[in-house]
N, C-alpha and C positions, 0 to 999 in steps of 0.2 A: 427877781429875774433869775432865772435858770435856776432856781432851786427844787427842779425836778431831777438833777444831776448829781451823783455821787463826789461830793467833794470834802472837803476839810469844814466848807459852812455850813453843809446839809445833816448833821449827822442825825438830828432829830427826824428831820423827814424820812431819811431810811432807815431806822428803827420804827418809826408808825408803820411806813410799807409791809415792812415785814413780819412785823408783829400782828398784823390787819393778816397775811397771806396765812402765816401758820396757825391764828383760829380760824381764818375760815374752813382752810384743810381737818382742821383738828375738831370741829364742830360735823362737820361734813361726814369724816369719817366714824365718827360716833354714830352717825343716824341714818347712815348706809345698812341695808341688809341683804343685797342683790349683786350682781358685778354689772351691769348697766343696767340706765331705766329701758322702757319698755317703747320709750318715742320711734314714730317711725323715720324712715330717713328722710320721708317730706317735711315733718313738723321740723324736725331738726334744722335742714337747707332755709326754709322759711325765718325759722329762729336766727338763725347768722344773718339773711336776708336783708331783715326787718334794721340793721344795724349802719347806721351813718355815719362809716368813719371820716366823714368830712366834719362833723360837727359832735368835737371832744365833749365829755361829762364833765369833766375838769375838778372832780370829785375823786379821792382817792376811793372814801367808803363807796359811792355810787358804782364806779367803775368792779371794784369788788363784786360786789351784788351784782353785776350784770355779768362779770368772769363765773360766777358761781352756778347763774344761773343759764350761760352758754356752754361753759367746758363742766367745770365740777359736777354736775348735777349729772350728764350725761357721760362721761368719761367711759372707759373700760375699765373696772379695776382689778387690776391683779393680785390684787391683797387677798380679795373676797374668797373664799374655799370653792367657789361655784367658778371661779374662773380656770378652766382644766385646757385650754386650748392649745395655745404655741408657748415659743420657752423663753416665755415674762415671767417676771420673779419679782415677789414681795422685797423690795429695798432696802437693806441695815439702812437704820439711823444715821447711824457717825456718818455715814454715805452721803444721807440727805443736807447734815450740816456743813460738808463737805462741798458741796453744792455752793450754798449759801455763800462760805468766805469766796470761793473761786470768782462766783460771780461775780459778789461785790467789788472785789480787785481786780479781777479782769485780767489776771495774766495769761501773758500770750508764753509759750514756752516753746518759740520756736527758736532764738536768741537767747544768747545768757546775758546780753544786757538789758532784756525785757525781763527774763526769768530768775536769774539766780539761785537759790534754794530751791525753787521749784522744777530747774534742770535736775540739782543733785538727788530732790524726790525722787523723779522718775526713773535716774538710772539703776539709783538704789533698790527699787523696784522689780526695774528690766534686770537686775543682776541675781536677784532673789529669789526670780520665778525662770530664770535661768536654771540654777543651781538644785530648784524644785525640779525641774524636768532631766536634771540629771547629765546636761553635757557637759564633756570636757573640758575643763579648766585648760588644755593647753591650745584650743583654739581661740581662747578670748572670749565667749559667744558678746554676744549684744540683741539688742532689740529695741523696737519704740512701739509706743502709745498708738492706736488706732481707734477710728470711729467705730468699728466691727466687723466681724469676719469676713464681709464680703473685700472690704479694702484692705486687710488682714492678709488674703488671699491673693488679692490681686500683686502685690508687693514679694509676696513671698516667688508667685511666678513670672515675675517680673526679672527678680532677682536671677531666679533661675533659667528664663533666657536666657540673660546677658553672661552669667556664669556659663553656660554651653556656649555661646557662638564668642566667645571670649580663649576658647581652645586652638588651637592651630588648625585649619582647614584650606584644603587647596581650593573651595567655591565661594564664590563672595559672599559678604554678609546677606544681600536679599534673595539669592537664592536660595540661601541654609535659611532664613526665615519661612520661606514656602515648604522648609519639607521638614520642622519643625514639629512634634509631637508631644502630649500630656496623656500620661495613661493614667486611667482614673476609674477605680471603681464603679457600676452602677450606680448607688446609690448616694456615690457623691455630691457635694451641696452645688447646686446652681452658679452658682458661683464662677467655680473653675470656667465651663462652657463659657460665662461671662467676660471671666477673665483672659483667655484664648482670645473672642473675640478684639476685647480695646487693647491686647499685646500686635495684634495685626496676624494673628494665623489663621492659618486656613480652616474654612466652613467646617473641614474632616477632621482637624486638630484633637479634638479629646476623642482619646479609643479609650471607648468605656469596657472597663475588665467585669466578666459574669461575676456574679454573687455565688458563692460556696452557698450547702444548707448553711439555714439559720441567719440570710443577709449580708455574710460578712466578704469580704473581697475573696477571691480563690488564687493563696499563691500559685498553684498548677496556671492557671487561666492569666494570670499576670506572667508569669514565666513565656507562655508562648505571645501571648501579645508581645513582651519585648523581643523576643527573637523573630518575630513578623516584622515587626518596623525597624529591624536594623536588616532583615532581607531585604526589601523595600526600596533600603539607600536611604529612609528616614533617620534621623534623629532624636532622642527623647529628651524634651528640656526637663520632667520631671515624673513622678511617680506621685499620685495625689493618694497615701490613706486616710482614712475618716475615722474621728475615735470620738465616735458617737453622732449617727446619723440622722438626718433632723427626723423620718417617719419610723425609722425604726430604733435607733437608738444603738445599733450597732457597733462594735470596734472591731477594725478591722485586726487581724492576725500580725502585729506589726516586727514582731521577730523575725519572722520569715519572709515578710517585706521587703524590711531592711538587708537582711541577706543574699536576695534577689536584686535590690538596688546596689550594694556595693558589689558585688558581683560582673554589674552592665555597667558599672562607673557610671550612674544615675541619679539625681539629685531626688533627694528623699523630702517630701513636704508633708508633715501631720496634721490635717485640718480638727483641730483639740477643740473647736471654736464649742461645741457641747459639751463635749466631755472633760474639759480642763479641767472642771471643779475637784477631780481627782487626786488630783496633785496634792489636795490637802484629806482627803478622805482616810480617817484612821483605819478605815476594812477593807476599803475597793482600790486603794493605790496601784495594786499588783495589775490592775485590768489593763494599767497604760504599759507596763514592759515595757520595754522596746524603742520607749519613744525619745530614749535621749540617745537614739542611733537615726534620727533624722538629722537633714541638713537647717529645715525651718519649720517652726510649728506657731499655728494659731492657735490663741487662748480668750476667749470670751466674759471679760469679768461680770459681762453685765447677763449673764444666763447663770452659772452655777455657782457664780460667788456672791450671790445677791446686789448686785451692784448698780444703780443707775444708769442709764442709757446717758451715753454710749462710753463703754469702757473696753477696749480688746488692745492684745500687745500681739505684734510678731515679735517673735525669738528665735534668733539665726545660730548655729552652732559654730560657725567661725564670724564673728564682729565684722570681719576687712571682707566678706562680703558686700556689707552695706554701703561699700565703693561706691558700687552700681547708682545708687541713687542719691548721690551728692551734686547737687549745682548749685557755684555759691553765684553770689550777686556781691557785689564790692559797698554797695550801700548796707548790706546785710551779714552776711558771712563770708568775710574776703577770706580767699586758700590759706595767710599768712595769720588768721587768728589762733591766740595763744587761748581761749577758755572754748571750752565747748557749745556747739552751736548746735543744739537737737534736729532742726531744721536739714541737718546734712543728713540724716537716717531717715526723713520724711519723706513722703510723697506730696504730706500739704507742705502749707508755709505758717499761716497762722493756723494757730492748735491750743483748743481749750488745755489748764489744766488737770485733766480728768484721771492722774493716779493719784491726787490726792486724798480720792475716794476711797482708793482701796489702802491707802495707806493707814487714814483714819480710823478703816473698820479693824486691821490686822491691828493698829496701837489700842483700840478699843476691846474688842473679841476676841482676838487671837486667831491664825489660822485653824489649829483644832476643832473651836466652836462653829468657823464656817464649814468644815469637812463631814461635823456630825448634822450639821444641816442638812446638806445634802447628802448624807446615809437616811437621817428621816425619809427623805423625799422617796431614794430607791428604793426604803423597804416597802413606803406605803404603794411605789408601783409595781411590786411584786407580788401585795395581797391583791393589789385590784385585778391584777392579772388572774389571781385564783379565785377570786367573786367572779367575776365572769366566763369563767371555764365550767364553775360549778353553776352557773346558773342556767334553767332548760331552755330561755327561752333568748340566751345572748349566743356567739361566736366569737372566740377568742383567735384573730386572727395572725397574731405573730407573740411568740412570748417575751415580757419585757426585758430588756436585757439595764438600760437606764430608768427613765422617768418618762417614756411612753408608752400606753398601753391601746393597739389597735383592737378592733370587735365591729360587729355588726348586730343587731339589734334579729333573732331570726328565732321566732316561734315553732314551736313543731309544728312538722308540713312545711312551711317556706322552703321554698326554692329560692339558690342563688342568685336568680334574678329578682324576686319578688324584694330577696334582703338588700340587693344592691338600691333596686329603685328609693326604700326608705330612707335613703342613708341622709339625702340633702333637704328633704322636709324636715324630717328630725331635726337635722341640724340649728335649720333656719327657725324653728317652730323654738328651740331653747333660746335664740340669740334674740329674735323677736319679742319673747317675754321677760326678755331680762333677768329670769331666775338663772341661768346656767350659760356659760358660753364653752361650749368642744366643737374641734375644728374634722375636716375631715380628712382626705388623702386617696390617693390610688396605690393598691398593695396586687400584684400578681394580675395586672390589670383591670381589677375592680374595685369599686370606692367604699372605703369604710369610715367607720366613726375613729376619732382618735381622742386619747386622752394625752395630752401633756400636766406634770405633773410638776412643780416647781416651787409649792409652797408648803414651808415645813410643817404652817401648823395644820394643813389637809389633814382631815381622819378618815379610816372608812364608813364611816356615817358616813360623810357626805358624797364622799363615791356613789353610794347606794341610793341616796338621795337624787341624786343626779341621774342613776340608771332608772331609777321610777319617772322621773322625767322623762327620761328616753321611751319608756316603756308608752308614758300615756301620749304621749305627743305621736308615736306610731302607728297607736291605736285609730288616732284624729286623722295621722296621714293616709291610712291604709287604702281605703276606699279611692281616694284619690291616684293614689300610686297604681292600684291594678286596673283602677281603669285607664288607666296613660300605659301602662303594659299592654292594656285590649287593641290599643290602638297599633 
């Protein structure tokens, strides 16, 4: 009885489980050579279908085999060199192992009498990649663990309301909420606009700042938006730059950001959630400048530091910010506790331990080894970028600045249009046969192919490979595509 249940009696049963999970992966992954099969999403729906969760297998091996042959078998994997799409990344090990003890134990780390050592993990952690980002030791900085940049995000402007209508003003607080402002880049991530919303500002809330050549924010053009909404009688809760933006890969000019925000007395937010991996990068460190003259930055472990989903920290450059989002509960964190309660720098309550992961990998690899990781990754989207500049019959539509390379598939003779219309056949025509998955995007108002690029051992073989793909599935679409132009 109940020995389906992790206890002190079981310990054999979760050893077979687990030992059953990691060959079936491990068998799996040997005999994989595509990043998804080729099912379509009917056979798929059917497949889940066909499945009676009223009436258990009650077989460990059974149930295996039928996980193998519902998820495993059809998965996406980001391992595969053919997976070029969004920014999934091949996992460190120690990551994966990392996984395994959390789960098993189950600690919650929102309580230090749930957590204990695995508080002192995290801080130690949020103090490291502090210190990595470079702010000031005389503010304290601090920071916590997040599921990922969008909550990442939402936290850090959150903060930064309450840090703005926390200043002295003669109009009450919901009226200074109505006239509330986020200036944010173009190409800023979704997010923010998201985040505006569930902070309760207004529909006009993020004033998007043009993009300079080359994508990047324009201090000129951020300059005059802040002197707009402070003519206005608006308010600015923050300045959102992006250091590295998900279509372009971008970093914004953050020196001159920052000088522009301290300037307006403006809360500065670096959204790192792509480009964090930098912070450890032995060549491209220098790209982030600037960024330990923010007031809060998100960092994405599970994008450039290879890390399992879901791993992201905000990092505040003064600690006694994260005031803001303290509520204790007297069953949980009464005001009067004497050990640390992570839970008061949260926005959740219960909270995997997920810096475990990255702790494992830095005592395993070392920071270094994940930095030249990801130099691999930048070089090889710098050659792809010049395969397709040099090739007659590609468009290389923005040059990569990180690990994203945009293009359009355009033969001599093609028109603009002709290259746009292929873009979403192609696409589907790779993801549909399971050899290749690339994602696509809109650039300058029209849709291109994209390459994301996040796996070290990618070569430019397989880039090429992949453009031959492109090339023939084009050829298949072409016909179709000018005649839905005809129309």
């Amino acid at each position: 009885m109940n020995d389906f249940l992790f206890t002190r009696r079981t310990p054999a049963q979760y050893a077979g489980a687990l030992h059953g999970a990691v060959d079936a992966v491990a068998v799996h992954l040997a005999g994989t050579e595509r990043p998804r099969s080729a099912a379509t999403p009917a056979e798929l729906e059917d497949l889940v279908a066909r499945v009676d969760l009223d009436r258990p297998l009650g077989d460990a091996a059974a149930v295996l085999e039928e996980t193998r042959r519902l998820y495993l078998d059809h998965a996406v994997h980001f391992h595969d060199p053919g997976y070029m799409a969004h920014l999934n990344c091949p996992v460190a090990i120690p990551a994966v192992a990392a996984e395994a003890l959390t789960a098993a134990v189950n600690t919650a780390v929102e309580t230090w009498d749930q957590s204990t050592t695995a508080t002192l993990v995290e801080q130690r952690l949020v103090d490291w990649t502090t210190a990595r980002i470079g702010f000031p030791a005389a503010g304290e900085p601090d920071g916590v663990f997040t599921t990922g940049g969008t909550q990442s995000n939402l936290q850090a402007l959150f903060t930064a309301r309450e840090q703005r209508l926390s200043r002295p003003h003669p109009a009450p607080r919901q009226e200074r909420l109505g006239r509330l402002r986020i200036v944010a880049g173009e190409h800023a991530h979704f997010s923010v606009d998201r985040a505006a919303h569930l902070l309760g500002l207004p529909a006009d809330a993020v004033v998007p700042v043009p993009a300079g050549r080359g994508g990047a924010l324009d201090p000129a053009a951020l300059e005059r938006a802040l002197h707009e909404v402070a003519a206005s009688g608006d308010e600015v809760a923050a300045v959102v730059a992006t250091a590295g933006s998900t279509d372009l890969g971008v970093i914004d000019p953050l020196p001159a950001v920052a000088d522009l925000c301290r300037a307006h007395e403006v809360w500065l937010h670096v959204d790192a959630a792509y480009g964090g991996g930098l912070l450890v990068s032995p060549t491209r460190r220098h790209l982030l400048e600037g960024i330990e003259r923010a007031d809060s930055v998100t960092v994405d472990f599970h994008k450039s530091w290879f890390q399992p989903v879901a791993a992201s920290a905000l990092l505040l450059a003064r600690g006694r910010d994260l005031r803001f989002s303290t509520w204790s509960a007297e069953y949980l964190n009464p005001r009067h506790a004497v050990r640390p309660n992570l839970v008061d720098k949260s926005l959740q309550t219960t909270r995997r331990f997920d810096a475990l992961k990255l702790w494992m990998t830095l005592r395993t690899v070392g920071a270094p080894e994940l930095g030249r990781a990801l130099d691999r990754v930048l070089d090889l989207a710098q050659e792809a970028g010049r395969m397709v500049a040099d090739a007659p019959d590609m468009e290389l539509v923005a040059r990569p600045v990180l690990s994203t390379v945009l293009f359009r598939h355009r033969p001599p003779g093609t028109d603009d249009d002709d290259a746009e219309r292929l873009v979403e056949p192609v696409r589907a025509a790779l993801f549909d046969s399971g050899r290749a998955v690339v994602a696509s995007t809109v650039v300058g108002g029209r849709r291109c192919l994209k390459f994301t690029f996040l796996n070290p051992v990618t070569t430019a073989a397989d880039v090429e490979r992949v453009l031959d793909l492109v090339r023939a599935a084009a050829r298949d679409a072409a016909p179709l595509a000018a005649a839905a132009g005809a129309r």
